[in-house]
C-alpha positions, 0 to 999 in steps of 0.5 A: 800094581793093584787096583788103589795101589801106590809104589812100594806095595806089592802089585803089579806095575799096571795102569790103574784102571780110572787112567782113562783121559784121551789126547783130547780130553783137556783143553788145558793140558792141550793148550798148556802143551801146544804153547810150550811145543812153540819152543819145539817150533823155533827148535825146528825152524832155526835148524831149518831155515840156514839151508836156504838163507846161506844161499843169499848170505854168501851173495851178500858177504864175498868173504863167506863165498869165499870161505868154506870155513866161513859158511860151515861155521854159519851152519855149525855154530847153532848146534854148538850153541845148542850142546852149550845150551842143552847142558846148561839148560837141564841145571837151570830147570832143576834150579829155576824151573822150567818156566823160567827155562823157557822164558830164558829160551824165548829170550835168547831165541828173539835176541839171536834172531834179531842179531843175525837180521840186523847183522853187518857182517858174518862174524856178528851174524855167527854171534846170532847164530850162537845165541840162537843155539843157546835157545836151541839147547834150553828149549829141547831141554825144557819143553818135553820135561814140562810137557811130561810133568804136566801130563797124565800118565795114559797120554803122556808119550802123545803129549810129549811127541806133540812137541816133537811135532813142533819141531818137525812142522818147524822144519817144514816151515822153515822151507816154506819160508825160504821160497816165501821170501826168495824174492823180497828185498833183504832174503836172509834177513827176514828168513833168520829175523821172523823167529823172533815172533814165535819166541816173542808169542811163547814168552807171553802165553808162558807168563801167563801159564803155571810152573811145573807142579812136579817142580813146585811139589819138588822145592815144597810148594805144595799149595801151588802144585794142588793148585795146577793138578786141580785144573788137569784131573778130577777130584777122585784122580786129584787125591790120587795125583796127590798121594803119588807126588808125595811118595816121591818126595820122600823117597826123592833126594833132598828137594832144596838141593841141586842136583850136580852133574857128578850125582848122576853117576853116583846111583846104579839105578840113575846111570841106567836109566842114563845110558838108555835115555843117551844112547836112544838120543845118540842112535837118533843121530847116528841112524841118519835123521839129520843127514837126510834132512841137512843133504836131502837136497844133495841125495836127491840130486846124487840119485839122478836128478839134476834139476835144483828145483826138482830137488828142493820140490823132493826135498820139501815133500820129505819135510812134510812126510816127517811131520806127518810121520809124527802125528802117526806117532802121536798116536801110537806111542800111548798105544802100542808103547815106547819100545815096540814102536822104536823097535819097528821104527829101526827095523823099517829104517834098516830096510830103507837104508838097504833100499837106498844104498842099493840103488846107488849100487846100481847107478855105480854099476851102471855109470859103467855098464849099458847106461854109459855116461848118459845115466843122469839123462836117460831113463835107466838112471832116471828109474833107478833115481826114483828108486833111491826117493823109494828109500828116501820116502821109507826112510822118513815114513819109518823113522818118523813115528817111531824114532823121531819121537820115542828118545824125546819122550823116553827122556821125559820120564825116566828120571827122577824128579831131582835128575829130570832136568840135569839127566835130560840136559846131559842126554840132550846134549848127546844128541846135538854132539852127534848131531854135529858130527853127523852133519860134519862127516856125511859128505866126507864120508861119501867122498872116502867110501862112495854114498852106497857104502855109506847108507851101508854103514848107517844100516849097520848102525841101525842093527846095533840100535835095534839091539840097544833098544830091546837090551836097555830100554824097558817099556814105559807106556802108561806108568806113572813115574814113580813107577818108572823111578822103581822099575829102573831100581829093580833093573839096579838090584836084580829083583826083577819080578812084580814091576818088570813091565811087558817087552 
Protein backbone atom coordinates (compact mmCIF):
# COMPACT_ATOMS: atom_id res chain seq x y z
CA UNK A 1 0.00 0.00 0.00
CA UNK A 2 1.61 3.42 -0.48
CA UNK A 3 2.36 6.06 1.33
CA UNK A 4 -1.89 8.10 1.68
CA UNK A 5 -3.36 4.81 0.17
CA UNK A 6 -6.61 3.63 0.79
CA UNK A 7 -7.86 -0.47 -0.04
CA UNK A 8 -8.64 -0.76 -3.70
CA UNK A 9 -5.64 1.09 -5.01
CA UNK A 10 -2.78 -0.50 -6.27
CA UNK A 11 -0.33 -0.49 -3.21
CA UNK A 12 1.16 -2.63 -1.01
CA UNK A 13 -0.40 -3.94 2.04
CA UNK A 14 2.00 -2.07 4.12
CA UNK A 15 1.65 0.05 7.56
CA UNK A 16 1.31 3.77 6.63
CA UNK A 17 4.25 5.17 7.99
CA UNK A 18 2.21 7.78 10.70
CA UNK A 19 0.96 4.39 12.61
CA UNK A 20 3.27 4.97 15.22
CA UNK A 21 0.93 5.09 18.57
CA UNK A 22 2.71 2.55 21.44
CA UNK A 23 0.58 0.47 24.05
CA UNK A 24 0.83 3.17 26.31
CA UNK A 25 0.17 5.95 24.07
CA UNK A 26 -3.54 6.73 25.10
CA UNK A 27 -4.96 6.80 28.29
CA UNK A 28 -8.34 6.23 27.04
CA UNK A 29 -7.70 3.21 24.56
CA UNK A 30 -5.82 2.03 27.65
CA UNK A 31 -8.46 2.51 30.40
CA UNK A 32 -11.20 1.62 27.59
CA UNK A 33 -9.30 -1.63 27.20
CA UNK A 34 -8.76 -2.67 30.73
CA UNK A 35 -12.19 -2.01 31.74
CA UNK A 36 -13.74 -4.19 29.03
CA UNK A 37 -10.71 -7.10 29.87
CA UNK A 38 -12.92 -7.35 33.36
CA UNK A 39 -14.96 -9.37 31.26
CA UNK A 40 -11.95 -11.29 30.39
CA UNK A 41 -11.14 -11.55 34.35
CA UNK A 42 -14.64 -12.98 35.42
CA UNK A 43 -13.87 -15.17 32.19
CA UNK A 44 -10.94 -16.72 34.24
CA UNK A 45 -11.70 -16.77 37.58
CA UNK A 46 -15.15 -18.47 36.99
CA UNK A 47 -13.29 -21.20 35.18
CA UNK A 48 -10.86 -21.33 37.89
CA UNK A 49 -12.12 -20.91 40.87
CA UNK A 50 -14.72 -24.57 40.93
CA UNK A 51 -11.23 -26.53 41.44
CA UNK A 52 -11.07 -25.76 45.04
CA UNK A 53 -14.64 -24.80 45.68
CA UNK A 54 -16.06 -28.49 44.62
CA UNK A 55 -13.61 -29.62 47.25
CA UNK A 56 -16.09 -28.23 50.00
CA UNK A 57 -19.15 -28.75 47.92
CA UNK A 58 -19.07 -32.22 48.07
CA UNK A 59 -18.45 -31.88 52.06
CA UNK A 60 -21.65 -29.66 52.31
CA UNK A 61 -24.03 -31.76 49.91
CA UNK A 62 -23.48 -35.84 50.52
CA UNK A 63 -25.17 -36.40 47.53
CA UNK A 64 -22.63 -34.64 45.26
CA UNK A 65 -19.73 -36.86 47.29
CA UNK A 66 -21.55 -39.61 46.21
CA UNK A 67 -21.95 -38.85 42.73
CA UNK A 68 -19.53 -38.60 40.23
CA UNK A 69 -21.99 -37.33 37.80
CA UNK A 70 -23.03 -34.94 40.01
CA UNK A 71 -19.61 -33.42 40.76
CA UNK A 72 -18.58 -33.17 36.64
CA UNK A 73 -21.96 -31.67 36.00
CA UNK A 74 -20.59 -29.04 38.85
CA UNK A 75 -17.61 -28.32 36.71
CA UNK A 76 -19.07 -29.03 33.37
CA UNK A 77 -22.13 -27.28 33.02
CA UNK A 78 -20.31 -23.70 32.85
CA UNK A 79 -18.66 -24.58 29.94
CA UNK A 80 -22.07 -25.73 28.28
CA UNK A 81 -23.11 -22.36 29.24
CA UNK A 82 -20.31 -21.14 27.73
CA UNK A 83 -20.67 -22.68 24.09
CA UNK A 84 -24.54 -21.42 24.49
CA UNK A 85 -23.52 -18.12 25.43
CA UNK A 86 -20.75 -17.85 22.94
CA UNK A 87 -23.25 -18.66 20.18
CA UNK A 88 -25.80 -16.55 20.96
CA UNK A 89 -23.56 -13.67 22.07
CA UNK A 90 -21.81 -13.15 18.51
CA UNK A 91 -25.59 -12.47 17.17
CA UNK A 92 -26.12 -10.19 19.92
CA UNK A 93 -23.06 -7.91 19.21
CA UNK A 94 -24.18 -7.75 15.52
CA UNK A 95 -27.91 -6.88 16.55
CA UNK A 96 -27.28 -4.99 19.59
CA UNK A 97 -23.63 -3.93 19.90
CA UNK A 98 -21.18 -4.73 21.86
CA UNK A 99 -21.89 -2.62 24.62
CA UNK A 100 -24.98 -3.96 25.58
CA UNK A 101 -23.16 -7.64 24.77
CA UNK A 102 -21.42 -6.84 27.68
CA UNK A 103 -23.63 -5.41 30.16
CA UNK A 104 -25.74 -8.52 29.37
CA UNK A 105 -22.55 -10.59 30.36
CA UNK A 106 -22.12 -8.55 33.38
CA UNK A 107 -25.90 -9.40 34.24
CA UNK A 108 -25.59 -13.07 33.97
CA UNK A 109 -22.13 -13.15 35.53
CA UNK A 110 -23.48 -11.15 38.99
CA UNK A 111 -26.86 -13.01 38.84
CA UNK A 112 -25.24 -16.74 38.42
CA UNK A 113 -22.76 -15.90 41.08
CA UNK A 114 -25.11 -14.85 43.54
CA UNK A 115 -27.28 -17.96 42.51
CA UNK A 116 -24.43 -20.77 43.28
CA UNK A 117 -23.92 -18.31 46.93
CA UNK A 118 -27.32 -18.65 48.21
CA UNK A 119 -27.85 -22.13 46.49
CA UNK A 120 -29.55 -24.85 48.94
CA UNK A 121 -28.87 -27.48 46.78
CA UNK A 122 -26.49 -28.67 44.09
CA UNK A 123 -29.14 -28.83 41.50
CA UNK A 124 -29.81 -24.86 42.04
CA UNK A 125 -25.98 -24.36 42.43
CA UNK A 126 -25.71 -26.39 38.72
CA UNK A 127 -28.33 -23.59 37.60
CA UNK A 128 -25.83 -20.85 38.80
CA UNK A 129 -23.28 -22.54 37.16
CA UNK A 130 -25.21 -22.04 33.76
CA UNK A 131 -25.97 -18.85 33.78
CA UNK A 132 -22.43 -18.17 34.93
CA UNK A 133 -21.51 -19.89 31.61
CA UNK A 134 -23.80 -18.01 29.69
CA UNK A 135 -21.76 -14.72 30.93
CA UNK A 136 -18.91 -16.85 30.08
CA UNK A 137 -19.76 -17.26 26.45
CA UNK A 138 -20.96 -13.56 25.76
CA UNK A 139 -17.82 -12.06 27.42
CA UNK A 140 -15.20 -14.10 25.36
CA UNK A 141 -17.26 -13.02 22.63
CA UNK A 142 -17.34 -9.61 23.14
CA UNK A 143 -14.70 -8.30 25.05
CA UNK A 144 -11.70 -8.92 22.46
CA UNK A 145 -14.22 -7.64 19.55
CA UNK A 146 -14.62 -4.15 21.20
CA UNK A 147 -10.98 -4.21 22.25
CA UNK A 148 -10.09 -4.86 18.32
CA UNK A 149 -12.53 -1.91 17.23
CA UNK A 150 -11.45 0.52 19.41
CA UNK A 151 -7.95 0.09 18.88
CA UNK A 152 -5.28 1.43 16.10
CA UNK A 153 -4.08 -0.97 14.06
CA UNK A 154 -0.19 -0.83 15.16
CA UNK A 155 -1.19 -1.95 18.90
CA UNK A 156 -4.01 -3.61 18.07
CA UNK A 157 -2.92 -7.88 19.01
CA UNK A 158 -1.34 -6.14 22.21
CA UNK A 159 -4.47 -4.47 23.24
CA UNK A 160 -6.54 -7.33 22.23
CA UNK A 161 -3.87 -10.02 24.33
CA UNK A 162 -4.53 -7.72 27.24
CA UNK A 163 -7.81 -9.21 27.60
CA UNK A 164 -6.34 -12.61 27.34
CA UNK A 165 -4.36 -11.15 30.02
CA UNK A 166 -7.51 -10.76 32.41
CA UNK A 167 -8.22 -13.93 31.66
CA UNK A 168 -5.09 -15.49 32.79
CA UNK A 169 -4.69 -13.21 36.03
CA UNK A 170 -8.25 -14.47 36.73
CA UNK A 171 -7.18 -18.09 36.84
CA UNK A 172 -4.53 -16.90 38.90
CA UNK A 173 -6.85 -15.18 41.13
CA UNK A 174 -9.04 -17.59 41.33
CA UNK A 175 -6.38 -20.05 43.26
CA UNK A 176 -5.46 -17.24 45.45
CA UNK A 177 -8.93 -16.99 46.26
CA UNK A 178 -9.58 -20.78 47.00
CA UNK A 179 -6.64 -20.74 49.75
CA UNK A 180 -7.88 -16.83 50.98
CA UNK A 181 -10.98 -18.71 52.13
CA UNK A 182 -10.06 -22.00 53.11
CA UNK A 183 -10.79 -21.49 56.36
CA UNK A 184 -14.09 -18.88 56.73
CA UNK A 185 -17.11 -20.10 57.38
CA UNK A 186 -19.26 -20.78 54.26
CA UNK A 187 -15.95 -21.56 51.73
CA UNK A 188 -17.71 -22.15 48.54
CA UNK A 189 -19.87 -19.62 49.17
CA UNK A 190 -17.87 -17.01 49.04
CA UNK A 191 -15.36 -18.44 46.72
CA UNK A 192 -18.23 -18.70 43.80
CA UNK A 193 -20.32 -15.40 45.16
CA UNK A 194 -17.22 -12.74 45.13
CA UNK A 195 -17.38 -12.60 41.01
CA UNK A 196 -20.32 -10.75 41.62
CA UNK A 197 -18.20 -7.61 42.42
CA UNK A 198 -16.00 -7.46 39.16
CA UNK A 199 -19.33 -8.14 37.18
CA UNK A 200 -21.09 -5.37 39.15
CA UNK A 201 -17.65 -2.91 38.80
CA UNK A 202 -17.65 -3.51 34.62
CA UNK A 203 -21.32 -2.90 34.54
CA UNK A 204 -20.91 0.71 35.75
CA UNK A 205 -17.65 1.62 34.17
CA UNK A 206 -19.36 -0.03 30.75
CA UNK A 207 -22.19 2.46 31.25
CA UNK A 208 -20.23 5.21 31.24
CA UNK A 209 -18.07 4.05 28.01
CA UNK A 210 -19.11 4.85 24.32
CA UNK A 211 -20.41 1.77 21.73
CA UNK A 212 -18.07 0.53 19.47
CA UNK A 213 -17.62 3.35 16.75
CA UNK A 214 -16.88 0.35 14.07
CA UNK A 215 -20.39 -0.83 15.27
CA UNK A 216 -21.99 2.62 15.19
CA UNK A 217 -20.27 3.50 11.87
CA UNK A 218 -21.86 0.00 10.70
CA UNK A 219 -25.70 0.73 11.71
CA UNK A 220 -25.04 4.77 10.07
CA UNK A 221 -24.47 6.40 13.24
CA UNK A 222 -21.72 8.28 11.73
CA UNK A 223 -21.71 11.46 14.13
CA UNK A 224 -21.32 9.17 17.04
CA UNK A 225 -18.59 6.95 15.77
CA UNK A 226 -16.55 10.48 14.99
CA UNK A 227 -17.20 11.34 17.99
CA UNK A 228 -15.16 8.20 20.02
CA UNK A 229 -12.43 8.18 17.15
CA UNK A 230 -11.90 11.89 17.82
CA UNK A 231 -10.84 10.89 21.37
CA UNK A 232 -8.08 7.57 20.28
CA UNK A 233 -6.46 9.66 17.13
CA UNK A 234 -5.42 12.90 16.32
CA UNK A 235 -6.88 15.34 13.83
CA UNK A 236 -4.41 14.26 10.96
CA UNK A 237 -4.92 10.03 11.83
CA UNK A 238 -8.97 11.16 12.30
CA UNK A 239 -9.67 11.98 8.72
CA UNK A 240 -7.64 9.00 7.84
CA UNK A 241 -9.64 6.63 10.46
CA UNK A 242 -12.57 8.17 8.94
CA UNK A 243 -12.16 7.68 5.14
CA UNK A 244 -11.19 3.78 5.64
CA UNK A 245 -14.75 3.30 8.03
CA UNK A 246 -16.47 4.67 5.12
CA UNK A 247 -14.76 2.54 2.41
CA UNK A 248 -15.93 -0.38 4.55
CA UNK A 249 -19.17 0.53 4.71
CA UNK A 250 -19.63 0.60 0.87
CA UNK A 251 -17.89 -2.31 0.17
CA UNK A 252 -19.72 -4.14 3.33
CA UNK A 253 -23.14 -5.93 3.33
CA UNK A 254 -26.20 -4.01 3.87
CA UNK A 255 -25.59 -2.46 7.31
CA UNK A 256 -29.30 -2.76 8.68
CA UNK A 257 -29.30 -6.33 8.01
CA UNK A 258 -28.10 -9.07 10.54
CA UNK A 259 -25.91 -11.08 9.48
CA UNK A 260 -27.44 -14.86 9.89
CA UNK A 261 -25.19 -17.91 10.77
CA UNK A 262 -25.80 -19.60 7.24
CA UNK A 263 -24.39 -16.15 5.66
CA UNK A 264 -21.20 -16.94 6.65
CA UNK A 265 -20.72 -19.96 4.33
CA UNK A 266 -22.23 -18.30 1.49
CA UNK A 267 -18.98 -16.21 0.81
CA UNK A 268 -15.43 -17.86 -0.42
CA UNK A 269 -13.53 -15.43 0.94
CA UNK A 270 -15.64 -15.58 4.65
CA UNK A 271 -15.47 -19.45 4.91
CA UNK A 272 -11.69 -18.90 4.69
CA UNK A 273 -11.06 -16.69 7.04
CA UNK A 274 -13.65 -19.14 9.32
CA UNK A 275 -11.78 -22.16 8.99
CA UNK A 276 -8.46 -20.17 10.14
CA UNK A 277 -10.20 -18.15 12.89
CA UNK A 278 -12.06 -21.95 14.18
CA UNK A 279 -9.47 -24.16 13.73
CA UNK A 280 -6.52 -21.72 15.43
CA UNK A 281 -9.37 -21.95 18.45
CA UNK A 282 -9.69 -25.46 18.08
CA UNK A 283 -5.85 -26.34 18.07
CA UNK A 284 -5.93 -24.06 21.16
CA UNK A 285 -7.78 -26.74 23.27
CA UNK A 286 -6.60 -29.63 21.67
CA UNK A 287 -2.58 -28.86 22.22
CA UNK A 288 -3.48 -29.07 25.87
CA UNK A 289 -3.84 -25.62 27.71
CA UNK A 290 -6.73 -26.69 29.67
CA UNK A 291 -5.65 -29.93 30.45
CA UNK A 292 -2.77 -28.62 32.21
CA UNK A 293 -4.45 -26.07 33.84
CA UNK A 294 -7.87 -28.14 34.70
CA UNK A 295 -5.38 -31.42 36.16
CA UNK A 296 -2.10 -29.56 36.78
CA UNK A 297 -2.74 -30.66 40.46
CA UNK A 298 -3.00 -34.59 39.17
CA UNK A 299 0.07 -34.39 36.68
CA UNK A 300 2.04 -33.13 39.47
CA UNK A 301 1.30 -35.59 41.62
CA UNK A 302 1.33 -38.76 38.79
CA UNK A 303 5.05 -37.33 38.04
CA UNK A 304 6.08 -38.29 41.67
CA UNK A 305 4.99 -35.81 44.09
CA UNK A 306 2.43 -37.00 46.50
CA UNK A 307 2.14 -34.16 48.84
CA UNK A 308 -1.30 -32.18 47.90
CA UNK A 309 0.38 -29.15 49.09
CA UNK A 310 3.18 -29.39 47.25
CA UNK A 311 1.05 -30.03 44.39
CA UNK A 312 -1.67 -27.23 44.60
CA UNK A 313 2.10 -24.98 45.38
CA UNK A 314 3.13 -26.24 41.72
CA UNK A 315 0.14 -25.87 40.52
CA UNK A 316 -0.22 -22.12 41.46
CA UNK A 317 3.28 -21.14 40.29
CA UNK A 318 2.33 -22.75 36.75
CA UNK A 319 -1.12 -20.33 37.35
CA UNK A 320 1.15 -17.49 37.51
CA UNK A 321 3.70 -18.37 34.75
CA UNK A 322 0.58 -18.42 32.45
CA UNK A 323 -0.13 -14.92 32.98
CA UNK A 324 3.29 -13.73 32.75
CA UNK A 325 3.76 -15.61 29.49
CA UNK A 326 0.89 -13.35 28.30
CA UNK A 327 2.40 -10.04 29.39
CA UNK A 328 5.35 -11.64 26.94
CA UNK A 329 3.12 -11.87 24.61
CA UNK A 330 1.52 -8.70 24.96
CA UNK A 331 4.70 -7.52 23.73
CA UNK A 332 5.29 -9.58 20.98
CA UNK A 333 2.45 -9.91 19.02
CA UNK A 334 2.65 -6.08 17.49
CA UNK A 335 6.24 -7.01 17.14
CA UNK A 336 6.97 -9.94 15.63
CA UNK A 337 3.44 -10.74 14.18
CA UNK A 338 0.35 -13.25 14.95
CA UNK A 339 1.92 -15.98 12.93
CA UNK A 340 5.34 -16.30 13.53
CA UNK A 341 4.73 -16.17 17.18
CA UNK A 342 1.89 -18.80 17.08
CA UNK A 343 4.22 -20.44 15.04
CA UNK A 344 7.06 -20.65 17.74
CA UNK A 345 4.78 -21.21 20.33
CA UNK A 346 3.69 -24.94 18.78
CA UNK A 347 7.10 -25.42 18.09
CA UNK A 348 8.41 -25.16 21.81
CA UNK A 349 5.08 -26.60 22.88
CA UNK A 350 6.24 -29.78 20.88
CA UNK A 351 9.16 -30.06 22.48
CA UNK A 352 7.85 -29.73 26.08
CA UNK A 353 5.02 -31.98 25.37
CA UNK A 354 8.14 -34.47 24.44
CA UNK A 355 9.73 -33.64 27.72
CA UNK A 356 6.77 -34.27 29.58
CA UNK A 357 5.82 -37.75 27.95
CA UNK A 358 9.52 -38.81 28.32
CA UNK A 359 9.72 -38.45 31.95
CA UNK A 360 6.76 -40.59 32.49
CA UNK A 361 8.31 -43.03 30.13
CA UNK A 362 10.91 -43.24 32.49
CA UNK A 363 8.92 -43.29 35.81
CA UNK A 364 7.16 -46.47 34.00
CA UNK A 365 10.41 -48.01 33.03
CA UNK A 366 11.51 -47.41 36.54
CA UNK A 367 8.48 -48.35 38.44
CA UNK A 368 10.01 -51.88 37.20
CA UNK A 369 13.50 -51.24 37.14
CA UNK A 370 16.35 -50.58 39.74
CA UNK A 371 13.88 -47.92 41.68
CA UNK A 372 11.63 -50.78 42.51
CA UNK A 373 8.35 -49.68 44.22
CA UNK A 374 10.01 -47.37 46.34
CA UNK A 375 9.88 -44.57 43.08
CA UNK A 376 7.57 -42.12 44.69
CA UNK A 377 9.80 -41.66 47.79
CA UNK A 378 13.12 -42.23 46.66
CA UNK A 379 15.52 -39.78 44.75
CA UNK A 380 15.42 -41.55 41.15
CA UNK A 381 11.48 -40.83 41.16
CA UNK A 382 11.80 -37.61 43.04
CA UNK A 383 14.34 -36.45 39.92
CA UNK A 384 12.71 -37.85 37.00
CA UNK A 385 9.45 -36.00 38.86
CA UNK A 386 11.07 -32.80 38.50
CA UNK A 387 11.76 -33.57 35.14
CA UNK A 388 8.32 -33.71 34.24
CA UNK A 389 7.46 -29.99 36.33
CA UNK A 390 10.66 -29.14 33.52
CA UNK A 391 8.11 -30.10 30.72
CA UNK A 392 5.27 -28.65 32.89
CA UNK A 393 7.06 -25.00 33.16
CA UNK A 394 8.01 -25.05 29.03
CA UNK A 395 5.05 -26.00 28.50
CA UNK A 396 3.28 -23.12 29.98
CA UNK A 397 6.43 -20.67 29.44
CA UNK A 398 5.99 -21.60 25.44
CA UNK A 399 2.18 -21.75 25.08
CA UNK A 400 1.55 -18.60 26.75
CA UNK A 401 2.68 -16.01 24.56
CA UNK A 402 2.20 -17.41 21.65
CA UNK A 403 -0.82 -19.79 21.73
CA UNK A 404 -2.75 -18.42 24.35
CA UNK A 405 -3.26 -14.92 22.99
CA UNK A 406 -2.76 -15.38 19.15
CA UNK A 407 -6.47 -17.22 18.48
CA UNK A 408 -8.19 -14.68 20.55
CA UNK A 409 -6.56 -12.02 18.65
CA UNK A 410 -6.67 -13.34 15.12
CA UNK A 411 -10.22 -13.76 15.79
CA UNK A 412 -10.68 -10.11 16.56
CA UNK A 413 -9.77 -9.09 12.97
CA UNK A 414 -10.29 -11.34 10.41
CA UNK A 415 -13.73 -10.57 9.96
CA UNK A 416 -15.65 -8.19 8.51
CA UNK A 417 -17.84 -5.81 10.08
CA UNK A 418 -20.95 -7.42 9.36
CA UNK A 419 -19.35 -11.02 10.19
CA UNK A 420 -17.14 -9.82 13.24
CA UNK A 421 -19.63 -10.87 16.03
CA UNK A 422 -21.64 -13.84 14.23
CA UNK A 423 -18.23 -15.37 12.78
CA UNK A 424 -16.54 -14.68 16.44
CA UNK A 425 -19.16 -16.07 18.13
CA UNK A 426 -19.13 -19.31 15.80
CA UNK A 427 -15.40 -19.81 16.63
CA UNK A 428 -15.78 -19.10 20.27
CA UNK A 429 -18.03 -21.57 20.47
CA UNK A 430 -15.21 -24.19 18.68
CA UNK A 431 -13.03 -23.48 21.26
CA UNK A 432 -15.23 -23.97 24.67
CA UNK A 433 -16.57 -27.53 22.56
CA UNK A 434 -13.23 -28.71 22.58
CA UNK A 435 -12.73 -27.07 25.75
CA UNK A 436 -15.07 -29.58 26.91
CA UNK A 437 -14.20 -32.58 25.30
CA UNK A 438 -10.66 -32.08 26.30
CA UNK A 439 -11.68 -31.73 30.00
CA UNK A 440 -13.69 -34.72 29.78
CA UNK A 441 -11.19 -37.24 28.04
CA UNK A 442 -7.97 -36.42 29.70
CA UNK A 443 -8.16 -38.64 32.41
CA UNK A 444 -9.85 -41.13 30.33
CA UNK A 445 -7.42 -41.04 27.98
CA UNK A 446 -4.65 -41.80 30.53
CA UNK A 447 -6.37 -44.68 32.19
CA UNK A 448 -6.80 -46.71 28.12
CA UNK A 449 -3.02 -45.29 26.88
CA UNK A 450 -1.06 -44.35 30.16
CA UNK A 451 -0.01 -40.46 30.60
CA UNK A 452 3.36 -40.81 28.32
CA UNK A 453 1.43 -41.78 25.45
CA UNK A 454 -1.04 -39.25 26.09
CA UNK A 455 1.24 -36.25 26.25
CA UNK A 456 2.37 -38.20 22.99
CA UNK A 457 -0.65 -37.66 21.31
CA UNK A 458 -0.92 -34.06 22.36
CA UNK A 459 2.57 -33.51 20.72
CA UNK A 460 1.12 -35.22 17.37
CA UNK A 461 -1.64 -32.64 17.68
CA UNK A 462 0.80 -30.03 18.15
CA UNK A 463 2.64 -30.97 14.77
CA UNK A 464 -0.62 -30.68 12.89
CA UNK A 465 -1.32 -27.18 14.23
CA UNK A 466 1.96 -26.01 13.37
CA UNK A 467 0.88 -26.94 9.77
CA UNK A 468 -2.18 -25.27 10.05
CA UNK A 469 -1.09 -22.29 11.26
CA UNK A 470 1.78 -21.87 8.20
CA UNK A 471 -1.24 -23.45 5.71
CA UNK A 472 -4.10 -21.15 6.69
CA UNK A 473 -3.32 -18.57 8.69
CA UNK A 474 -1.62 -15.17 6.95
CA UNK A 475 -0.01 -12.71 8.79
CA UNK A 476 -2.21 -9.81 10.21
CA UNK A 477 0.21 -7.71 12.34
CA UNK A 478 -0.16 -3.85 11.62
CA UNK A 479 -3.10 -3.80 9.00
CA UNK A 480 -6.04 -2.33 9.41
CA UNK A 481 -9.16 -4.40 8.62
CA UNK A 482 -9.95 -3.38 5.50
CA UNK A 483 -6.80 -4.40 4.47
CA UNK A 484 -7.47 -7.80 6.27
CA UNK A 485 -11.07 -8.07 4.61
CA UNK A 486 -8.90 -7.72 0.82
CA UNK A 487 -6.15 -9.92 1.88
CA UNK A 488 -8.65 -12.80 2.63
CA UNK A 489 -10.53 -11.65 -0.92
CA UNK A 490 -7.29 -12.47 -2.87
CA UNK A 491 -6.63 -15.79 -0.96
CA UNK A 492 -10.89 -16.47 -2.10
CA UNK A 493 -10.04 -15.57 -5.95
CA UNK A 494 -6.19 -16.52 -6.32
CA UNK A 495 -4.89 -12.99 -7.26
CA UNK A 496 -2.35 -13.27 -4.63
CA UNK A 497 0.39 -10.36 -5.34
CA UNK A 498 0.14 -6.81 -4.17
CA UNK A 499 -1.65 -7.66 -0.82
CA UNK A 500 0.14 -11.00 0.18
CA UNK A 501 1.44 -9.83 3.64
CA UNK A 502 4.81 -11.26 4.63
CA UNK A 503 5.07 -15.07 6.37
Amino acid sequence: MTIGSFPGSSGMLDPLPQRRMSYFGNRYVLGLTVAAGIGGLLFGYDTGVISGALLYIRDDFKVVKDSNFLQETIVSMALVGAMIGAWVGGWINDAYGRKKAALLADVLFAIGSLVMCAAPDPYVLITGRLVVGLGIGVASVTSPVYIAEASPSEIRGGLVSTNVLMITGGQFLSYLVNLAFTEVPGTWRWMLGVAAVPAILQFFLMLGLPESPRWLYLKKDEAQAICVLSKIYDPDRLEQEIDLLAIASDVDLDSEKTVSYLDVFRSKEIRLAFFAGAGLQAFQQLTGINTVMYYSPTIVQMAGFSSNQLALLLSLIVAAMNAAGTVIGIYLIDRCGRRRLALTSLAGVFISLLILASAFFLQSSHLHGSCGLNLLHGSCGTNIGWFAVLGLALYIAFFAPGMGPVPWAVNSEIYPEAYRGVCGGMSATINWMFNLIVAQVFLSLVSAVGVAWTFLIIAGIAVVAFVFVLVFVPETKGLTFEQVERLWKERAWGTYGSLQSQP
